[in-house]
PLY file of the C-alpha trace (Angstrom):
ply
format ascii 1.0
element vertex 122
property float x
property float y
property float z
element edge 121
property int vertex1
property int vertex2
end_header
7.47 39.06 -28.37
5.34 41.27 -30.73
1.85 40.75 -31.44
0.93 39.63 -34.91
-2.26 38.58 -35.82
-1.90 35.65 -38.60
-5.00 34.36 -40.01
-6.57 31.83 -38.28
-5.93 28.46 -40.40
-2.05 29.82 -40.70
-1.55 27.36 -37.28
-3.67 24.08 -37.70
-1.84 24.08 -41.72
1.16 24.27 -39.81
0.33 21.24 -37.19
-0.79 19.32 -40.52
2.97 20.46 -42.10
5.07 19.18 -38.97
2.67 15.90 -38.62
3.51 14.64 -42.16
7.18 14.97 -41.86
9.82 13.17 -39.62
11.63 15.33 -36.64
15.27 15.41 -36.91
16.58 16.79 -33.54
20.90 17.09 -34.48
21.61 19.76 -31.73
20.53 18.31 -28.60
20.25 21.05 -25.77
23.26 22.30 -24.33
25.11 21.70 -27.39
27.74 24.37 -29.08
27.72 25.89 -32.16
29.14 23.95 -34.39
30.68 27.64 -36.42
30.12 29.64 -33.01
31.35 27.10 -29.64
30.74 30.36 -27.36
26.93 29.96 -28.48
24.76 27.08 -26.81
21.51 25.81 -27.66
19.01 26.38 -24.97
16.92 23.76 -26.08
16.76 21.15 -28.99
16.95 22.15 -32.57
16.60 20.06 -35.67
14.72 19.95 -38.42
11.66 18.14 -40.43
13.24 15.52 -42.57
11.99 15.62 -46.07
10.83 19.44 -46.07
13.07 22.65 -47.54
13.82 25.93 -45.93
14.88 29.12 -48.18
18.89 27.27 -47.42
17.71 24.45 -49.14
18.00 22.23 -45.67
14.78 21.30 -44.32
12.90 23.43 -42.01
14.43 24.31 -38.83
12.42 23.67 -35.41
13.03 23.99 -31.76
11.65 21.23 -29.58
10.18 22.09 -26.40
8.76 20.20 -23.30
5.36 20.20 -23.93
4.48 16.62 -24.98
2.48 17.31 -27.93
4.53 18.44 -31.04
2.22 21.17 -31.77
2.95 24.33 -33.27
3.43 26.62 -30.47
5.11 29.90 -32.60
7.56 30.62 -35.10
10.86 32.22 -35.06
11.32 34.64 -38.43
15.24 35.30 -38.82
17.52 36.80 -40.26
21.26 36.26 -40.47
23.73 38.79 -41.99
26.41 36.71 -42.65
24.48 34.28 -44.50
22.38 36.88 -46.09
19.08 34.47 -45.82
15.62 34.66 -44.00
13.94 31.83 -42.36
11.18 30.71 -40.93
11.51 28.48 -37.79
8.91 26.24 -36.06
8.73 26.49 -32.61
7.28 23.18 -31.64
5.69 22.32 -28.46
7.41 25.11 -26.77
6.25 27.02 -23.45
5.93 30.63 -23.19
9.19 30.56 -20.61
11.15 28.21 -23.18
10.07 30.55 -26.49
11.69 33.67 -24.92
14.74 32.02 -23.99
14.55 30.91 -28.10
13.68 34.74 -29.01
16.86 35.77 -26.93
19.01 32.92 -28.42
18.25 34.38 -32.00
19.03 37.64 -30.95
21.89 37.36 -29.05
24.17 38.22 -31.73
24.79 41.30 -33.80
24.61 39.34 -37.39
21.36 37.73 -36.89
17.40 38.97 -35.65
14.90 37.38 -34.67
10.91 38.04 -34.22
9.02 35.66 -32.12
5.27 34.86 -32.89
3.42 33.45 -30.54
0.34 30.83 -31.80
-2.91 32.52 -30.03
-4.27 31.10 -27.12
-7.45 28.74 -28.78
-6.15 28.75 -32.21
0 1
1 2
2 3
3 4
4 5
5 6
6 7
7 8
8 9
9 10
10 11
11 12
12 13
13 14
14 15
15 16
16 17
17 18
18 19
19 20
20 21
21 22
22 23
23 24
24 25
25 26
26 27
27 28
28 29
29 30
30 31
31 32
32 33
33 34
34 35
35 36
36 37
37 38
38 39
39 40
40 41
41 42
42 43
43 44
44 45
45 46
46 47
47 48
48 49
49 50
50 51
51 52
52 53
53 54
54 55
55 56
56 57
57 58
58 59
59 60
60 61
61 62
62 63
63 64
64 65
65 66
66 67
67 68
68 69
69 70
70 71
71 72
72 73
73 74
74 75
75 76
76 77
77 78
78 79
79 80
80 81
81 82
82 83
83 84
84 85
85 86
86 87
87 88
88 89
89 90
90 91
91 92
92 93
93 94
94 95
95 96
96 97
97 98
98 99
99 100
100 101
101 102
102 103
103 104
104 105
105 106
106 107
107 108
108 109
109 110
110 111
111 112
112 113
113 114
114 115
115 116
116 117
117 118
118 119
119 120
120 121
């Protein structure tokens, strides 16, 4: 995880963004791939229903155990063989379950991933 200091209001606008849309979790954890079976989802993935991503889906999250669907980081990637960037929310996501997200979006050589953690207080 590298440090990146977003401004300050970049994380409650992002609660306020997730909280007026509808979770969509279609890759329950433990899940394959559905392009890549070898590849597994560590924990659930989805999206917010009604939102758009650069792909023209709606915005991609990971779900975490935290019982609050706060914003917790984001996940900006980029895939190769897609040729697109993305921004992911991380929601409600420990700091144990966001690396194992970081190391799921960099396991493979087409796509990168930079993890940014939401500062403690923020």
């Amino acid at each position: 995880m590298i440090p990146v200091d977003l401004p300050a209001r970049f994380w409650p606008f992002a609660d306020r963004f997730v909280a007026s849309a509808r979770i969509v979790l279609d890759r329950p954890k433990g899940s394959a791939h559905p392009r890549f079976p070898e590849i597994v989802y560590p924990l659930d993935y989805g999206y917010l229903d009604g939102t758009r991503a650069i792909d023209g889906d709606g915005v991609d999250l990971w779900r975490g155990s935290l019982p609050e669907p706060l914003v917790t980081g984001v996940i900006a990637s980029m895939d190769l063989t897609k040729h697109d960037a993305e921004l992911k929310l991380l929601l409600g996501c420990t700091e144990a379950e966001m690396a194992r997200i970081d190391a799921f979006h960099n396991q493979a050589g087409f796509v990168a991933g930079l993890l940014i953690a939401r500062p403690e207080g923020v």
